[in-house]
C-alpha positions in Angstrom: 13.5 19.6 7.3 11.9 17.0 9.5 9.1 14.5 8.0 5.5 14.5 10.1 5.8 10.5 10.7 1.8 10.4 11.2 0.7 12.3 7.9 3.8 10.6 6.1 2.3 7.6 7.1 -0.9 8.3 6.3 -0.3 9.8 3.0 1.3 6.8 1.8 -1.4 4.5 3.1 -3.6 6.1 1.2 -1.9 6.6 -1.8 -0.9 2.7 -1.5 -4.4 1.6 -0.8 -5.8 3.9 -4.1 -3.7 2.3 -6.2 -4.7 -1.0 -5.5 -8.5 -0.6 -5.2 -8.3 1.2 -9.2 -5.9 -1.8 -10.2 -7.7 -4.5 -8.7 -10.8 -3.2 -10.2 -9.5 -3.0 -13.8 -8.0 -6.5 -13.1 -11.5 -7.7 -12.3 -13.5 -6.1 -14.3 -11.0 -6.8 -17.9 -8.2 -8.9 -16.5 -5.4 -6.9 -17.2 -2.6 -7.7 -14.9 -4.3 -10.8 -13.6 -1.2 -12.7 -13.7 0.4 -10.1 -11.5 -2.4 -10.3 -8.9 -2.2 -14.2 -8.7 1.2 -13.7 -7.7 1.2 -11.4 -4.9 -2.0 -13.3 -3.6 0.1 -14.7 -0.6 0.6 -11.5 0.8 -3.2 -10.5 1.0 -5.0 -12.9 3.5 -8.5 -13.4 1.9 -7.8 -12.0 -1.4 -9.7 -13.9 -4.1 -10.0 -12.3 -7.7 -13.7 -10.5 -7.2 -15.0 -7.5 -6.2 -14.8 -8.6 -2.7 -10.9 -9.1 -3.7 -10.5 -5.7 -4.5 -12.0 -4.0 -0.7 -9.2 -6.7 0.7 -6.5 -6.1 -1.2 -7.3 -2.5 -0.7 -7.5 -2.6 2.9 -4.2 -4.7 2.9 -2.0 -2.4 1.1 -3.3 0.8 2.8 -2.1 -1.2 6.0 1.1 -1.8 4.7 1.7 1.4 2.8 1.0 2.9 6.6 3.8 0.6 7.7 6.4 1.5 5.0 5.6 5.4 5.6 6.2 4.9 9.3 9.9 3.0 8.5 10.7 5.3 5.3 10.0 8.6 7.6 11.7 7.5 10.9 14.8 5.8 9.3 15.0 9.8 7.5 14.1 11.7 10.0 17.1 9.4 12.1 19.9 10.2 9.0 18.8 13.8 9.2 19.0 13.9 13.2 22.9 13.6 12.8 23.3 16.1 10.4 21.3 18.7 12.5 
């Protein structure tokens, strides 16, 4: 069975981006996993630890869960091509 690419993508964007808008918010709002969010700062352009912090981060990892759905989808529907 063959993988939609788009609504592969797109579920995992959104899934992505969800999980880090409720994280970053209970980051914010009690500090739990602060540390954590320090450390993968780098990787969101923009990202500071505030409520503002949370939208970017969101918007970051929805665009890269997009991205990793897209890879993670082609490179299977590519193994499964063979095998068809």
């Amino acid at each position: 069975m063959r993988l939609n690419v788009k609504a592969f993508a797109l579920t995992t964007a959104i899934l992505a981006g969800a999980g880090s808008f409720v994280l970053n918010l209970l980051s914010v709002l009690t500090g739990f996993a602060r540390e954590f969010f320090d450390l993968i700062a780098p990787f969101h352009p923009g990202y500071t630890h505030t409520i503002s912090g949370v939208f970017i981060s969101t918007f970051w990892m929805f665009i890269y869960g997009f991205i990793a759905g897209v890879l993670f989808s082609s490179l299977y529907n590519s193994f499964l091509k063979g095998k068809e």
